[in-house]
Structures are given as structure tokens and as C-alpha cells.
Backbone as numpy.savetxt, mean C-alpha at the origin, in Angstrom:
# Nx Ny Nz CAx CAy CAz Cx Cy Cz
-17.23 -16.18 -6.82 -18.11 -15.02 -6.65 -18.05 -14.14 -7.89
-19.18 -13.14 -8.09 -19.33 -12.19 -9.00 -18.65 -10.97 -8.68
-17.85 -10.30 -9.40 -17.37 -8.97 -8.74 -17.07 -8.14 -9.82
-17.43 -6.73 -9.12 -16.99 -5.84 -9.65 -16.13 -4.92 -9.35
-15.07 -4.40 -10.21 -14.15 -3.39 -10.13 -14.11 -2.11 -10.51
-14.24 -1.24 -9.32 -14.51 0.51 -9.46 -12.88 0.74 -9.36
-12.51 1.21 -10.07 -11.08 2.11 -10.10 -10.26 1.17 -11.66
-9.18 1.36 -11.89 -8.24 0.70 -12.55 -6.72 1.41 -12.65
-6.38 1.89 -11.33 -5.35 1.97 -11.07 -4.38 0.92 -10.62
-3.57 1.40 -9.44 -2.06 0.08 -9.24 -3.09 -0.84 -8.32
-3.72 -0.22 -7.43 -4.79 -1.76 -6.65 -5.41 -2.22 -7.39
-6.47 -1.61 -8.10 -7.27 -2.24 -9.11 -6.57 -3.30 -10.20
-6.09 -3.09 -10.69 -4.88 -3.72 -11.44 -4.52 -4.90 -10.90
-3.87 -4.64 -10.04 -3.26 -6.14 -9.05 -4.24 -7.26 -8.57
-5.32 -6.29 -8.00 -6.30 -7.11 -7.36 -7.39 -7.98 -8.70
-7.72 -7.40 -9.36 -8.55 -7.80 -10.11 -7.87 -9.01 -11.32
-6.69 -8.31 -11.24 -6.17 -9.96 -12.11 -6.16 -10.91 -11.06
-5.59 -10.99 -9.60 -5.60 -11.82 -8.75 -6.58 -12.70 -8.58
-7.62 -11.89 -8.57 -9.46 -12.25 -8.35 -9.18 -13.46 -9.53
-9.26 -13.06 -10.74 -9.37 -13.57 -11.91 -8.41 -15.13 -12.11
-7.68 -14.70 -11.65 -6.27 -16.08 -11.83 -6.69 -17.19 -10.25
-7.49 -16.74 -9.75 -8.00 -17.83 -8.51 -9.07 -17.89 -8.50
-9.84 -18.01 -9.73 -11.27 -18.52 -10.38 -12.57 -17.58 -10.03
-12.54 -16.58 -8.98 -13.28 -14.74 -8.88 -14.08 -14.56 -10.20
-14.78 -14.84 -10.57 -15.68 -14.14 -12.09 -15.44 -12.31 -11.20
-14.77 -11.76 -12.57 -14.55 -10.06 -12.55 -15.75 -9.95 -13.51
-16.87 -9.32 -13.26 -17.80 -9.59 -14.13 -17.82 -7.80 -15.32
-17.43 -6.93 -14.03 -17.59 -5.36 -14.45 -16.04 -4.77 -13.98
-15.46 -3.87 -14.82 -14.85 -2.75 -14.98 -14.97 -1.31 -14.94
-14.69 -0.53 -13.86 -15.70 0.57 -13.74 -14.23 1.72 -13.95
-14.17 2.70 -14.17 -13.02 3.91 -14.52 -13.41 5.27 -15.04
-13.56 6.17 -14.52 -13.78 7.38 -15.59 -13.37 7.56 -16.63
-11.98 6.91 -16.93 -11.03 6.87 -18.28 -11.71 5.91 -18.70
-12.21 5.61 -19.79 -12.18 4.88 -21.09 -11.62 3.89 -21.27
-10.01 4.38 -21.58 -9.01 3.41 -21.97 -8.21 2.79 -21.16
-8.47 3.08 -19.45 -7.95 2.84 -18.19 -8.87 1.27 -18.36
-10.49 1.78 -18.34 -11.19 0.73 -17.88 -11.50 -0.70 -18.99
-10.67 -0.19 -19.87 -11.07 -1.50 -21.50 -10.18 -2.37 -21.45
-8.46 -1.36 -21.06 -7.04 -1.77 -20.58 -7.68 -2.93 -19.73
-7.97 -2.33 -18.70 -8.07 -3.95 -17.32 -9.05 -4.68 -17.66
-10.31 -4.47 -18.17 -11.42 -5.59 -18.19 -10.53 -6.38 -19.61
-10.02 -5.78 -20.23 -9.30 -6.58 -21.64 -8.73 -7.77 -20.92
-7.74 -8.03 -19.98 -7.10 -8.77 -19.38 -7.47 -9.84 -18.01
-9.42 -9.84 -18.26 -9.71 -10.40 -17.44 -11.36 -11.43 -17.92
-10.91 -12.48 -17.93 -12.03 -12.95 -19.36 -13.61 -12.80 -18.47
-13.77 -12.23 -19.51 -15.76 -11.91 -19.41 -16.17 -10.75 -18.48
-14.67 -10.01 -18.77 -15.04 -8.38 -17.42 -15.67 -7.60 -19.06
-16.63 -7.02 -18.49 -16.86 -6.02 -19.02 -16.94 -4.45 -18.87
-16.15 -3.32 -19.45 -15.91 -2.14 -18.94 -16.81 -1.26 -18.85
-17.50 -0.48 -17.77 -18.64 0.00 -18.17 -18.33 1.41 -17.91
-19.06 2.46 -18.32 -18.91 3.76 -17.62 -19.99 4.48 -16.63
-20.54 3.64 -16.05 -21.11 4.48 -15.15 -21.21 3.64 -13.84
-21.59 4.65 -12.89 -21.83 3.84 -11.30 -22.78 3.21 -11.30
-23.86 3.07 -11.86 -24.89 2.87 -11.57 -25.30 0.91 -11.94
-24.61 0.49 -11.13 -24.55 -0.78 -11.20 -25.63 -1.57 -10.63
-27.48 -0.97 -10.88 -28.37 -1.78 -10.83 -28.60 -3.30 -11.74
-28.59 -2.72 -12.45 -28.34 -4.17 -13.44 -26.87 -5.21 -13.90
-26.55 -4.67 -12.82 -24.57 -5.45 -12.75 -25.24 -6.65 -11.73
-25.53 -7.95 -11.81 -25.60 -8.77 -11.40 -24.71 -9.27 -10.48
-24.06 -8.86 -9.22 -22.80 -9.31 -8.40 -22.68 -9.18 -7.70
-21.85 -10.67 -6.75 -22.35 -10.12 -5.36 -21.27 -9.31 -4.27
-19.81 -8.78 -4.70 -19.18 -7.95 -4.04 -18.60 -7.03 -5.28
-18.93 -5.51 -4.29 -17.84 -4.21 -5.65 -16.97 -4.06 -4.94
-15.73 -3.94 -5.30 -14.75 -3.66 -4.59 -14.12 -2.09 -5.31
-14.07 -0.94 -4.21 -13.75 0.17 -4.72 -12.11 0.37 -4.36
-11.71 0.35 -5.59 -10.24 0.48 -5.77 -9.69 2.01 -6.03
-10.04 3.12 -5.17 -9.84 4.37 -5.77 -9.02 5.24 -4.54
-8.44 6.37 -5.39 -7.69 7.12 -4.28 -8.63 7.63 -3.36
-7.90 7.89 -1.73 -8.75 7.94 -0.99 -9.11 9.32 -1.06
-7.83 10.40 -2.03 -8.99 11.81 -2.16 -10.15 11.39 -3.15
-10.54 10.87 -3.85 -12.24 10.69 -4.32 -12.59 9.77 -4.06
-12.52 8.73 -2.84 -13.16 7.31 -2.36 -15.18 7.83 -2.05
-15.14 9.02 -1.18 -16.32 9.35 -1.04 -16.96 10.45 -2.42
-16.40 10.54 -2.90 -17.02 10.81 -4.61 -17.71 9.80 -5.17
-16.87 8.88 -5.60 -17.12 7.90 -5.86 -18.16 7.21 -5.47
-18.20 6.59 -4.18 -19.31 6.07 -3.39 -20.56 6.77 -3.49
-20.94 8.01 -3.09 -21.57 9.00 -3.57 -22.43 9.01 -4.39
-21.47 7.72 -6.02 -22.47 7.95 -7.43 -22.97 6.94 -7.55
-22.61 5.74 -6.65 -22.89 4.62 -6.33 -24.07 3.35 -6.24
-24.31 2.78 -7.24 -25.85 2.09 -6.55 -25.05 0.87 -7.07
-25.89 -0.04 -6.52 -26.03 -1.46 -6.74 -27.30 -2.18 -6.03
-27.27 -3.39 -6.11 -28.40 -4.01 -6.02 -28.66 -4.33 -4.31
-30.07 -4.19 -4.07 -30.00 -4.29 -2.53 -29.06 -5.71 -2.42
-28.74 -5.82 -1.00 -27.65 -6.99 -0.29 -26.20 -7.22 -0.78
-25.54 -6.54 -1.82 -24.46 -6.62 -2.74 -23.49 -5.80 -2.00
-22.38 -6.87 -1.92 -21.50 -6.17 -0.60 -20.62 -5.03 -1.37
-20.48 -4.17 -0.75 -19.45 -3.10 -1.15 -18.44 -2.71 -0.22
-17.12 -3.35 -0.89 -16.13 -2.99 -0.11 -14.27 -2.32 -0.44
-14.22 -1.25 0.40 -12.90 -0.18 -0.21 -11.91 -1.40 0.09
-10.54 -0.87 -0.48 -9.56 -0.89 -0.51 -8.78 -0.17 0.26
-9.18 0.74 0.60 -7.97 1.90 1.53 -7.59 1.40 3.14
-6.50 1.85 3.43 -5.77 1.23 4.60 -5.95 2.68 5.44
-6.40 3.59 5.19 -6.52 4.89 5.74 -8.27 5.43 5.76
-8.97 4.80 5.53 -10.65 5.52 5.25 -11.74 4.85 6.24
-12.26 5.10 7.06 -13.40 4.22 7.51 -14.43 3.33 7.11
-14.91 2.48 7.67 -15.65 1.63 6.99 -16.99 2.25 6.70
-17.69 3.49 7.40 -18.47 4.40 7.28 -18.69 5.01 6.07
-17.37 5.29 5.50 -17.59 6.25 4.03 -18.65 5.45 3.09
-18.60 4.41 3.22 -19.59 3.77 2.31 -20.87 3.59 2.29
-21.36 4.07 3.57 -22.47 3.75 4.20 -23.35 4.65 3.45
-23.45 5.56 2.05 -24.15 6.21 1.51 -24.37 5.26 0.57
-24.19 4.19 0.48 -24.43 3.21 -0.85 -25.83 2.55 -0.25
-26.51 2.81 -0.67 -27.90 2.27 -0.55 -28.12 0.80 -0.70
-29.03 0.10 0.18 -28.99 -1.45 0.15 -27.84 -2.31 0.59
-26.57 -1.82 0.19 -25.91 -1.87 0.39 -25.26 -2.54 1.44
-24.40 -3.90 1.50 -23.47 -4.48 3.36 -22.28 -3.97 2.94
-21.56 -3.23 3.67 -20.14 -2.37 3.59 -19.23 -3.34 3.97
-18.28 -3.30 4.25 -16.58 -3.54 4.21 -15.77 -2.93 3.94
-14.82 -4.04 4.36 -13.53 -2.81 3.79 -12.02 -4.48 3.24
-11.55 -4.44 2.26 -10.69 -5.20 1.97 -9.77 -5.04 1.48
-8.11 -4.38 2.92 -7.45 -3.25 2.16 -5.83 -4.69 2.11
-5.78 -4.43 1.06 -4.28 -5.34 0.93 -3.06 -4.45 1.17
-2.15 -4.89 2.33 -0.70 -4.20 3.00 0.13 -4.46 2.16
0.30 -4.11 0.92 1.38 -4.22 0.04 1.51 -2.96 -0.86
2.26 -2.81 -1.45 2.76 -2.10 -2.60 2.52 -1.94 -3.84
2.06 -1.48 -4.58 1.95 -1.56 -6.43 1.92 -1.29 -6.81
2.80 -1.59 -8.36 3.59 -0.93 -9.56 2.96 -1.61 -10.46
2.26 -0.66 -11.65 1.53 -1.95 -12.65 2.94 -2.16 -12.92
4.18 -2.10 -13.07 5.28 -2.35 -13.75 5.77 -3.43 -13.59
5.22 -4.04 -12.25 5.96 -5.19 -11.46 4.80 -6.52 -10.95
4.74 -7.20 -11.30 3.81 -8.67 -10.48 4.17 -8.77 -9.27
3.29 -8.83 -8.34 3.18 -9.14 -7.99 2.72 -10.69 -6.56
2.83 -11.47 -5.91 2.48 -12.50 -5.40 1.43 -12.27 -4.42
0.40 -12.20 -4.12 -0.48 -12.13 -3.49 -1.09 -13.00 -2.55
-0.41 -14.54 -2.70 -0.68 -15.25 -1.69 -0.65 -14.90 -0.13
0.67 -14.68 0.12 1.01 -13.78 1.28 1.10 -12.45 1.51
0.34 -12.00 0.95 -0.15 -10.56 1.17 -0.73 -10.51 2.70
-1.12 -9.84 3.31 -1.78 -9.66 4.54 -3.50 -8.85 3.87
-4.17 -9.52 4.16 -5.31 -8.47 3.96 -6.01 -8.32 4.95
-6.56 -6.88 4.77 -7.16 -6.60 6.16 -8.64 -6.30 6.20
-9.21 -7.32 6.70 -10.47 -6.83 6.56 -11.69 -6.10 7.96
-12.80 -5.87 7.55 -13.99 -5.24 8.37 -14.86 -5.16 7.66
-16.31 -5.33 8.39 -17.45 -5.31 7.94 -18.32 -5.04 9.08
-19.38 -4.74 8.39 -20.63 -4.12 8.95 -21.38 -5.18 10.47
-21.27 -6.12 9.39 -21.97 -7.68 10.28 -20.69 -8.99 10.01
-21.24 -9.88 10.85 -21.00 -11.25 10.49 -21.25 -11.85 9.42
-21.84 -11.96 9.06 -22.10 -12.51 7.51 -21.75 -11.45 6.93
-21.66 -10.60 6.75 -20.73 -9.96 5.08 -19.18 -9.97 5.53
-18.47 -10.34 6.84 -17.37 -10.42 7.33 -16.96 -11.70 6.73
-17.95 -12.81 7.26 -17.42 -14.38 6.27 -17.63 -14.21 5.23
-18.11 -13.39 3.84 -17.98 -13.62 2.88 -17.20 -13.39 2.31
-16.34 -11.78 3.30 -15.35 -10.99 2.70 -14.13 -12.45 2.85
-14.10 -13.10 4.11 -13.25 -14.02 4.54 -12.99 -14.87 3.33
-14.08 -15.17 3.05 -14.12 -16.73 1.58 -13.20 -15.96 0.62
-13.90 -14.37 0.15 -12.70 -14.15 -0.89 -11.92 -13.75 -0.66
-11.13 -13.17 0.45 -9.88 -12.80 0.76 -8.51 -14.41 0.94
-9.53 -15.53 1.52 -8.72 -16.75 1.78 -8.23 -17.28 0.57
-9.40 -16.89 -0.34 -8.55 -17.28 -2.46 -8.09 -16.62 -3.02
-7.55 -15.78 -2.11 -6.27 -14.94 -2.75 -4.68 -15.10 -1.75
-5.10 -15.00 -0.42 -4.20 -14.93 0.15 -4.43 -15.97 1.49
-3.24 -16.67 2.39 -3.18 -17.20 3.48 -2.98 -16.42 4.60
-2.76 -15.24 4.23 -2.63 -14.14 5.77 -4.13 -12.92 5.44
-5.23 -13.55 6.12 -5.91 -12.50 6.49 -6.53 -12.48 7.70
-6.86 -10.68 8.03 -6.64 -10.36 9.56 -7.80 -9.60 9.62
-8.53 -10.07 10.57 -9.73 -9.02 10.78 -9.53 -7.96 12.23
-9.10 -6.52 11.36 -8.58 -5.45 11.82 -9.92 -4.20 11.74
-9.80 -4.04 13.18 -10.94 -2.45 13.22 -10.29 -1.01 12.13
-11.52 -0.13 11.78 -10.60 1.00 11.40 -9.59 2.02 12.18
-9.62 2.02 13.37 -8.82 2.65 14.00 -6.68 1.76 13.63
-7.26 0.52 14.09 -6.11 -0.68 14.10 -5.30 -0.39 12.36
-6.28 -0.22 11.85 -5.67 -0.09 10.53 -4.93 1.30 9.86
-5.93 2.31 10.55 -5.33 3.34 10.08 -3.34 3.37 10.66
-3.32 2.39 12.10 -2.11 2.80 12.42 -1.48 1.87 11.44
-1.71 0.58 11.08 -0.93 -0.13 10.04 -0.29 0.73 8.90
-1.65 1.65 8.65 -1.44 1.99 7.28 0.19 3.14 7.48
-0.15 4.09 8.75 0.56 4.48 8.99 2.33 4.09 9.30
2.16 3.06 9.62 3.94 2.22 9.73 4.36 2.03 8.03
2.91 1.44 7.33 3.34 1.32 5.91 3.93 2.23 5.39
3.47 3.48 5.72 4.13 4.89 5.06 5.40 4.58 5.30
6.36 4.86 6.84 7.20 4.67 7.13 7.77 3.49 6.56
7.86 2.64 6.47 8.63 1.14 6.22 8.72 1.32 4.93
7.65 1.61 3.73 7.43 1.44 2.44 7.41 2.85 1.77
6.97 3.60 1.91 6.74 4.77 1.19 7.81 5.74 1.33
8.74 6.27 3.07 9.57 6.86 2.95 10.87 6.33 2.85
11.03 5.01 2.93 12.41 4.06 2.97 12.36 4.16 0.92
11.42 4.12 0.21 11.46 3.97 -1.19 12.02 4.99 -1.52
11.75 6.39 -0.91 11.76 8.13 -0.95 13.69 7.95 -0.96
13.66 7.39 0.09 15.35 7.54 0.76 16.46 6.51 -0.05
15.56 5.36 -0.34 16.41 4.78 -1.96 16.58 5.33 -2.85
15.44 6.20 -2.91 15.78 7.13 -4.89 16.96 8.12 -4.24
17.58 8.73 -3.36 18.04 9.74 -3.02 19.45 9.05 -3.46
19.57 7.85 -2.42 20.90 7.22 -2.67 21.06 6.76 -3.66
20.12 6.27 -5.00 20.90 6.53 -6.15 21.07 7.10 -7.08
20.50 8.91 -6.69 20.76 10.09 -7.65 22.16 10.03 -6.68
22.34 10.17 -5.75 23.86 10.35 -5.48 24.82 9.67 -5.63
24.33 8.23 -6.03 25.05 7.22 -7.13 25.30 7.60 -8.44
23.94 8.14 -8.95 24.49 8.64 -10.87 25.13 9.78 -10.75
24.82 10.34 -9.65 25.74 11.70 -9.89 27.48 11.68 -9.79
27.58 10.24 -8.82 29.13 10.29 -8.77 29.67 9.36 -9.72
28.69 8.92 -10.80 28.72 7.85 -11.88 29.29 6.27 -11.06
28.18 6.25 -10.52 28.42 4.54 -9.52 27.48 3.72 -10.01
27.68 2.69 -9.90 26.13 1.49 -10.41 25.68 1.24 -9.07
24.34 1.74 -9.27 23.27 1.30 -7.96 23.83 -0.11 -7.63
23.63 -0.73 -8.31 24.01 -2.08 -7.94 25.13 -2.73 -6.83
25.67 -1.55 -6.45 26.82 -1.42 -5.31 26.11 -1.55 -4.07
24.70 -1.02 -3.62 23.78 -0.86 -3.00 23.16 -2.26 -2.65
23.27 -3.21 -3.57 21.81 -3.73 -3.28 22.01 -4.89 -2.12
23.84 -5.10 -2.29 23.58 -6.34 -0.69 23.45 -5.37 0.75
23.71 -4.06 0.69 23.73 -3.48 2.07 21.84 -3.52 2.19
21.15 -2.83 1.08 20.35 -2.84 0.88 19.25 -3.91 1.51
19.44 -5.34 1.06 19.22 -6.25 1.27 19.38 -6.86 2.72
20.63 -6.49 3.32 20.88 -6.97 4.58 20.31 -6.21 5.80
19.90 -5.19 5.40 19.18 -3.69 6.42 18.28 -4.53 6.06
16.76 -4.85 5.10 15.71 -5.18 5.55 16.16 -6.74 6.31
16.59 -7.37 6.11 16.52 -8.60 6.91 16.85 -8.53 8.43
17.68 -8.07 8.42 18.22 -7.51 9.85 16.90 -6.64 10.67
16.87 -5.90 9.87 15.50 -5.43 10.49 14.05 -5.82 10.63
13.80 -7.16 9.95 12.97 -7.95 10.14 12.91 -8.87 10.78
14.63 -9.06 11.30 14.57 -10.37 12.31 15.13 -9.84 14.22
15.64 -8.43 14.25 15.31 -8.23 15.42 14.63 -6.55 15.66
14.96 -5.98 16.45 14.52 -4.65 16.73 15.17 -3.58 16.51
14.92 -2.72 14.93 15.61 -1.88 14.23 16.44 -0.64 15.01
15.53 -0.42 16.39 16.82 0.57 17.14 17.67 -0.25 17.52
18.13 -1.42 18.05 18.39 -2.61 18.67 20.26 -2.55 17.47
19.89 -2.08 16.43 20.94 -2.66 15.12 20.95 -1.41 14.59
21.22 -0.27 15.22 21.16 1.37 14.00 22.88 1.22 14.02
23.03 1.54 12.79 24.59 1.56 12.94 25.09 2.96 11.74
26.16 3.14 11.64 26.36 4.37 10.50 26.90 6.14 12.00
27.60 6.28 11.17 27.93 7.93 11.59 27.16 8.39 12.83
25.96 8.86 12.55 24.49 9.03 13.51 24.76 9.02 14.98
24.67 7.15 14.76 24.05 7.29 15.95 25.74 6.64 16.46
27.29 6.53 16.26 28.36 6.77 16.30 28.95 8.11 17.47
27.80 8.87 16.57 28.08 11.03 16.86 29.62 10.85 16.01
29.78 10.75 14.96 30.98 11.06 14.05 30.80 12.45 13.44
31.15 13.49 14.23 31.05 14.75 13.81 31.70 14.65 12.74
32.67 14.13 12.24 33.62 14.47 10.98 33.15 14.38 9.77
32.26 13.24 10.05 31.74 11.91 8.80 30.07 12.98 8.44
29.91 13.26 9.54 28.62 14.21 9.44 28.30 15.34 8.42
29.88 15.98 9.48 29.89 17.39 8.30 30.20 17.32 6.79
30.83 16.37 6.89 31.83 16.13 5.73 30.74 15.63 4.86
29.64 14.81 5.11 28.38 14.50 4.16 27.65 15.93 4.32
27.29 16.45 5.01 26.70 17.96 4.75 26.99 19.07 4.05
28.62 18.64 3.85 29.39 19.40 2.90 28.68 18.83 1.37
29.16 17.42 0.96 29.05 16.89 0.31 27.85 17.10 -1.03
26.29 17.40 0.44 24.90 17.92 0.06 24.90 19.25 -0.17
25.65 20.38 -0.30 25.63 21.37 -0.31 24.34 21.94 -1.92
24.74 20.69 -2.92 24.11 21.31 -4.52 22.58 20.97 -3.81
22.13 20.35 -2.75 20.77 19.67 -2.59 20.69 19.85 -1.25
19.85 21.15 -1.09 19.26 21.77 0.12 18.51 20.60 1.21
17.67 20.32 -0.11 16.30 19.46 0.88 16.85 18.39 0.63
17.93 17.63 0.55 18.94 16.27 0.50 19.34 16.42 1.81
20.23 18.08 2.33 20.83 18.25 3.32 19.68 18.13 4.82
18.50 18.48 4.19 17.29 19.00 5.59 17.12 17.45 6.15
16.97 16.59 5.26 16.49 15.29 5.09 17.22 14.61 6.43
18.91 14.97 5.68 20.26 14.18 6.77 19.89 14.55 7.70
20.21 15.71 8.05 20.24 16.66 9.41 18.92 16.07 10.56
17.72 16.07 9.43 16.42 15.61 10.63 16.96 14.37 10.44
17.29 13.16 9.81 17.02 11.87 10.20 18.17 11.52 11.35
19.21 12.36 11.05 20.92 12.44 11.92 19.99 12.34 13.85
19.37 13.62 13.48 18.83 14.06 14.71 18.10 13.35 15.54
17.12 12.78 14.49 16.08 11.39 15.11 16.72 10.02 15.63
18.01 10.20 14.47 18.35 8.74 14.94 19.22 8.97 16.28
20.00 9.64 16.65 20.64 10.62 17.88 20.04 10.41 19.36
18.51 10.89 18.84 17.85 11.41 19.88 17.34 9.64 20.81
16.66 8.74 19.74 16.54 7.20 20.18 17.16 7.03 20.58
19.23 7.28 20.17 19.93 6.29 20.57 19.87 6.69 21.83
19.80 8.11 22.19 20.05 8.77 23.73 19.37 7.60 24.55
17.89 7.75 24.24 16.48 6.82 25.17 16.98 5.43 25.35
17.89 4.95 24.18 17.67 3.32 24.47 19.50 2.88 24.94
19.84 4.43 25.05 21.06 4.31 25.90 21.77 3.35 24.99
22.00 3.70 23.59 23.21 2.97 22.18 24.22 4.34 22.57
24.78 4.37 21.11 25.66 5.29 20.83 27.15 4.77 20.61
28.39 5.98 20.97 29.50 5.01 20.60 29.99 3.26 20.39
30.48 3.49 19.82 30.87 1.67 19.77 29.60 0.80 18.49
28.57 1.37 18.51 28.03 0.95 17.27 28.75 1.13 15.86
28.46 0.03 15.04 28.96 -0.53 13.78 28.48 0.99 12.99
């Protein structure tokens, strides 16, 4: 297929080399930056970077808008393309509606459940992607190109997704938050992160192979008043380090009450 790429951030980035390395013609590069949008079409043979929305004469038959979801409806907004030319977001949080100002236009939505760092490659085979569309036929087309990228795709409503997107926060976004914490309190006591990484390692597996209240272990959910204070002491230079403990102490406390854990946990 012909495609074009609106954004050239960490999705844009990922996705559009992906497209490219599983035979996808990236035909256009779209970016307000300049040197954002020359950067990615540079690295994708026969993309060309353009600067404007106005993709009447962009010959292709899906755009895929790769942009944050505070200017997704900006964006869309400046939007044309050619009648029947599918247009479809990226966001795991936006309705399939926002797009519906694109004139001629069959909407979608083709949001990939992963993570991205231009810093890091990614594998995209097993990505999960999630798709929606307007109709049946722009649903199987989204299908054809989502299946040449990846073996896990799921056709998910926007409601279904917004809650995905929502666990993603949790699982991915604040578990990343709560790694950087533990190893400023590693450099600070001059430790090598690297002390971290089999506990590290064994929490996600464990928690991927049964039911994470099922396996909470640590001080918490113990009630080790000693071990508690004595880390609250510890946080004293880092207020919002200490707020952090205290609510997660509390949360994890309060489950163990419901699912009837507590003493005797590891």
C-alpha cells in the first residue's frame, strides 16, 4: 500500500520504518518541523517530506496520523486528501469520530499497545494493534496492513480501548515513573542499578503469569510498621518520594484487606 505519515515523533518513527521494512511504500512525510520531517522520510526510501496538510495531490491510499492527542484534532482539522483515502489515528485514548472532519475521507483508527523511544528498536511483530473503522471494507484494509506488521491484531471499539489505553498508563507509564525513583535512590546511595534488574525482571514475569494481588509481597502489604517508618524516615530529603510511598503503602494495604492477604506474605 501507499501511505502517508502525519507526525514524526516516537510513533511516527517506529511505525513508519516498520511500514517500510515489510514492503508499505511510505510515500509522504508530514511534520511542522522541517528537520523532524526530512530526519524520517531520509530513512525511508522514496518518502518524501512535505510541509503541508493538504495532501490532494499525495497519491495514497491510507494517512496514518501519528500526533499527540493534545493537537490530533488540529491537525485533522488542516487535513484533506483524496476522496476514498483512508485516514487513520494512532491514539489509544481519542475516538474514531475526531476524524470525521476529513472530507471524503473512510476513518479508522490504528493504535499500537506498545511503548517508544526513538532511542531503542523496537519488534513490532507482536505488538498488539488495535484497530476500528467506520465500515467493513476500510476495517479489512486496515486488517491487510496491520497483519504486515504484526500477528496480534484486535478489532477493539473506542470505548474498549480507551480502557486498554488506560491499564497501559498503569503497567507502562507509572511502573517506568517508579523505576526512575528506585534508581535516583540507587545513585544517591552510590549503588549500580544493575542490583535491580533480576528483582526487576522477576516482578514482571510473575506478574504476567498469575494475578498481581495474588503475589504482592514487601513491607506493605506484611503491615511492617518498622520497615515503613524507617523508609519514610529514609525519604525525608524527597517530599513527593515520601507522598508516593505512603499512597502506594495505603493502596496496597487496603487490596490486601479485600482479598483477605496480609501477614505471612514474602
Amino acid at each position: 500500500m501507499n501511505i502517508a505519515i502525519i507526525g514524526a515523533g516516537n510513533v511516527a518513527w517506529h511505525l513508519a520504518q516498520a511500514l517500510a521494512t515489510v514492503g508499505q511504500q511510505v510515500k509522504a512525510v508530514y511534520s511542522r518541523t522541517p528537520k523532524s520531517r526530512e530526519d524520517l522520510a531520509s530513512l525511508l526510501p522514496g518518502a518524501l517530506p512535505v510541509a503541508s496538510l493538504d495532501l490532494l495531490n499525495v497519491p495514497v491510499d491510507v494517512v496514518l496520523v501519528a500526533v499527540p492527542d493534545a493537537v490530533l484534532a488540529t491537525v485533522v482539522d488542516e487535513l484533506h486528501v483524496q476522496p476514498g483515502t483512508i485516514v487513520a489515528h494512532t491514539s489509544g485514548s481519542q475516538p474514531l469520530q475526531v476524524l470525521q472532519t476529513v472530507a471524503g475521507a473512510r476513518t479508522g483508527v490504528l493504535y499500537p499497545l506498545q511503548t517508544f523511544s526513538k532511542s531503542k528498536q523496537v519488534d513490532f511483530s507482536h505488538i498488539p494493534l488495535l484497530l476500528e473503522a467506520q465500515d467493513e471494507q476500510t476495517l479489512n484494509t486496515l486488517k491487510v496492513l496491520a497483519g504486515s506488521l504484526s500477528s496480534s491484531v484486535h478489532v477493539v471499539a473506542t470505548e474498549a480501548r480507551k480502557h486498554l489505553h488506560l491499564a497501559a498508563v498503569f503497567a507502562c507509564n507509572f511502573t517506568n515513573h517508579l523505576l526512575g525513583i528506585s534508581q535516583q535512590i540507587l545513585q544517591e546511595a552510590h549503588l549500580p542499578k544493575e542490583l535491580l534488574q533480576p528483582l526487576i525482571e522477576e516482578t514482571v514475569a510473575k506478574a504476567s503469569q498469575q494475578d498481581p494481588y495474588n503475589v504482592q509481597t514487601g513491607p506493605a502489604v506484611r503491615r511492617d510498621a518498622n520497615v515503613l517508618q524507617d523508609h519514610l524516615r529514609m525519604l525525608q530529603g524527597h517530599p513527593r518520594f515520601q507522598s508516593i510511598y505512603e499512597l502506594l503503602t495505603q493502596s496496597i494495604q487496603v487490596q490486601s484487606s479485600e482479598d483477605g492477604l496480609g501477614k505471612g506474605q514474602g
